[in-house]
ROLUM-680987 format. One record per atom (N, C-alpha, C): x, y, z; residue in three letters. Coordinates in steps of 0.02 Angstrom, whole numbers, plus 50000, padded with zeros to 5 digits. Layout:
BEGIN
XYZala;...
***
This chain:
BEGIN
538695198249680unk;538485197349613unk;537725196549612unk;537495199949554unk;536675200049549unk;536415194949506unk;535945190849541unk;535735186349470unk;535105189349417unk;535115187649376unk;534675190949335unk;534105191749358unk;533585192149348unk;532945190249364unk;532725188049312unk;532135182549340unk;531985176149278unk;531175179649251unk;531375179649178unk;530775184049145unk;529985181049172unk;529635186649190unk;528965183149196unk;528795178749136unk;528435171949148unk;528055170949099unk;527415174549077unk;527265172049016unk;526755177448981unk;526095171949006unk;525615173949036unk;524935170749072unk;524475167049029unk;524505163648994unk;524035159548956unk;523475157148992unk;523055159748952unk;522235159048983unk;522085151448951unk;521975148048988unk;521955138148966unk;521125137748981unk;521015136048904unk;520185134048880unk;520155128148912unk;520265123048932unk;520515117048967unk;519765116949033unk;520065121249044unk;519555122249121unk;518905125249119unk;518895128349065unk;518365131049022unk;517965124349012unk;518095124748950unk;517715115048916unk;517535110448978unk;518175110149035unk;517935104249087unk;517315107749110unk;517185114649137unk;516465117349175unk;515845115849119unk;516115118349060unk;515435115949017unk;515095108648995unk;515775103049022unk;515685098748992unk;515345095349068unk;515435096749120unk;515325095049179unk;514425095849175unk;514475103749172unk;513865105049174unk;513165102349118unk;513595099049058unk;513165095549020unk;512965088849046unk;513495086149080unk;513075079249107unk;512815079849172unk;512805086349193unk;512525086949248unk;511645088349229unk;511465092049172unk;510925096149152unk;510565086849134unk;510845084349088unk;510575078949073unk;510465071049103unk;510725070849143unk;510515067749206unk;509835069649266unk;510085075249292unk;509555077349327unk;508975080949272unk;509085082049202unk;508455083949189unk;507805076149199unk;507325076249176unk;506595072149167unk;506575071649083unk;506665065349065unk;506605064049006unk;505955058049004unk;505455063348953unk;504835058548958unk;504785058748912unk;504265053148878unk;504285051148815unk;503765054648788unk;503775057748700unk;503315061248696unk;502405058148674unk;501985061648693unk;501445061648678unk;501425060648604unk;500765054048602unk;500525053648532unk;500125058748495unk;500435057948442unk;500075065048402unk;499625062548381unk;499265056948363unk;498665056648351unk;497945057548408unk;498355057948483unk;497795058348531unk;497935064148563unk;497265070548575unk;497025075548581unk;496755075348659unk;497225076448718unk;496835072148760unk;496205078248803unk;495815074848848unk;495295076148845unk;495565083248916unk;494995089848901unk;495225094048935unk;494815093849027unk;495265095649067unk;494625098049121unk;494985103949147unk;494535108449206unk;494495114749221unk;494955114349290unk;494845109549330unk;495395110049370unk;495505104649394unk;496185100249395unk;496565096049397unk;497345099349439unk;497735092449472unk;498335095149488unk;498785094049405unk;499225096849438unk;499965096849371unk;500415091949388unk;500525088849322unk;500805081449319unk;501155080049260unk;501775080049258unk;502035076849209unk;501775072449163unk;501875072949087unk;501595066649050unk;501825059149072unk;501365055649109unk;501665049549138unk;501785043649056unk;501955038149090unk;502105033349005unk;501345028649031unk;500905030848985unk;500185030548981unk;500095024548913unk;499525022948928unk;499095018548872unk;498725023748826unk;499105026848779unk;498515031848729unk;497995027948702unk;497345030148694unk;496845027348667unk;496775033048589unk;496655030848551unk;496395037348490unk;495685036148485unk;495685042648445unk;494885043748432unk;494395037748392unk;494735034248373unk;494445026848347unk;494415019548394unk;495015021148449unk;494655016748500unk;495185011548488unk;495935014248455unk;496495009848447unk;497005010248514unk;497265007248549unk;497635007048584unk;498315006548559unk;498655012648611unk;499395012248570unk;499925011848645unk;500585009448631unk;500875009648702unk;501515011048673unk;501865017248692unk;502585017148658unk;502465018548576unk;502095021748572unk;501835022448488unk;501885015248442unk;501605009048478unk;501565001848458unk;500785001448494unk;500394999448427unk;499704995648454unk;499764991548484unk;499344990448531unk;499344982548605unk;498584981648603unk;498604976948648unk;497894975248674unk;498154976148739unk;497274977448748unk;497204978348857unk;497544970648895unk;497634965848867unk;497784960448906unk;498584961848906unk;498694962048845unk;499354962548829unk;499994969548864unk;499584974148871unk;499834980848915unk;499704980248977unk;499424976549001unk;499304974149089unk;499774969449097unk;500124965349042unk;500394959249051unk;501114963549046unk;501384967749007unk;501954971749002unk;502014973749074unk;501534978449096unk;501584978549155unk;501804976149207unk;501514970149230unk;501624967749302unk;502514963749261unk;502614962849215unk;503214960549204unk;503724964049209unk;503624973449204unk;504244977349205unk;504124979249283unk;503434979349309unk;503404978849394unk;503744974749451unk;503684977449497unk;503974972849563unk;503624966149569unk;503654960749586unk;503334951949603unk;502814955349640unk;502884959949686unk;502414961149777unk;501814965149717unk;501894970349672unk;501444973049637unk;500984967549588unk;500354964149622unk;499784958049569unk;499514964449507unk;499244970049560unk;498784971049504unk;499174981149486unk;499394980149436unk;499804987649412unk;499384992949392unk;499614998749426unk;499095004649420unk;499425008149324unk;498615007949296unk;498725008149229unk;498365015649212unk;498745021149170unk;498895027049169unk;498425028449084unk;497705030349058unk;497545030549005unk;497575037048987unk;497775038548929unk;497895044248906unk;497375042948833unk;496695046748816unk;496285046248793unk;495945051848753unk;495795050648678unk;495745057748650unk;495185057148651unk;494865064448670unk;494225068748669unk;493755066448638unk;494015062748564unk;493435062448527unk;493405055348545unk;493495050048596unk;493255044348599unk;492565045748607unk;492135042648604unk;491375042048635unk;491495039148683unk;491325041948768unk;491175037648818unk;491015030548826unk;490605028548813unk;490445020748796unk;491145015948781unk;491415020048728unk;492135014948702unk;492515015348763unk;492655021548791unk;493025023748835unk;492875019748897unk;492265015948915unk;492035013348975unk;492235007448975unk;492095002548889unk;492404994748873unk;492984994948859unk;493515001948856unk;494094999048878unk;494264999848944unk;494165004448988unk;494225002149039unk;494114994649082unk;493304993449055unk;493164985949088unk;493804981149051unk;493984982348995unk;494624978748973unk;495124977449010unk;495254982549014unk;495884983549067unk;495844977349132unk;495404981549146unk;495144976549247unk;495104970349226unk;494734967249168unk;494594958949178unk;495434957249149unk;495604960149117unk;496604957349112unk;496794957149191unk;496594961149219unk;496864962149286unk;497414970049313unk;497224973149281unk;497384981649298unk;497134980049367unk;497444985749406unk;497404988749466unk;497064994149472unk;497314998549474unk;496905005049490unk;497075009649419unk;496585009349406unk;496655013649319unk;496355021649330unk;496945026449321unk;496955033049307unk;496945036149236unk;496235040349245unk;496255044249151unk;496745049049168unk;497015049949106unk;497635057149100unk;497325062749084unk;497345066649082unk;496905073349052unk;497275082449032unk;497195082149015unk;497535091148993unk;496955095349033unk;497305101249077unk;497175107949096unk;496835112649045unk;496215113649079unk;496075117549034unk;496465125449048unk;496415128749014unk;496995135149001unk;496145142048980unk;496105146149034unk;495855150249033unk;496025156348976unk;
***
């Protein structure tokens, strides 16, 4: 006696596994991407001709009036040195402080905030600067 043969099933293509690769790959993209915070639009920062390439670090913007901003919140130099060594390691005294400074400061301002910085007690203070683009 013959037994029937049992009908193929019909192959359903399952979105299932679909969605899991895309959904995988979304927390994969957003994790390993670099999420930096954006640049103030009121500061234009100052250009030079050759510099290395560097991510926008989370900088002290200065504007063209000589206002200090941190996190798009005005601070003072004592007060952004003091944020500092508090979100820093105990072993880190003096925190390397990152200025991001628009063009149209006048040097001079640009020099008394720096000395600002140091008598709070900054560490090693780096200007930020934009590439210039030939």
């Amino acid at each position: 006696m013959k037994l029937p043969r049992p009908r193929p099933r019909p192959r359903h293509e399952s979105t299932i596994t679909l969605i899991n690769i895309v959904f995988l790959m979304l927390i994969f993209f957003l994790i390993a991407g670099t999420l930096t915070p954006p640049m103030e639009r009121d500061v234009a920062l100052i250009t030079t001709s050759q510099s290395d390439r560097a991510e926008p670090p989370r900088a002290l913007f200065v504007t063209s009036d000589g206002a200090l901003l941190a996190a798009g919140m005005p601070v003072t130099a004592a007060s952004y040195v003091e944020r500092l060594r508090a979100a820093s390691d105990a072993d880190e005294a003096m925190p390397l402080v990152k200025v991001a400074a628009d063009r149209a400061l006048p040097a001079r301002e640009l020099i008394d905030i720096v000395a600002a910085l140091r008598d709070a007690g900054a560490g090693r203070i780096v200007l930020v600067t934009e590439r210039e683009t030939p």
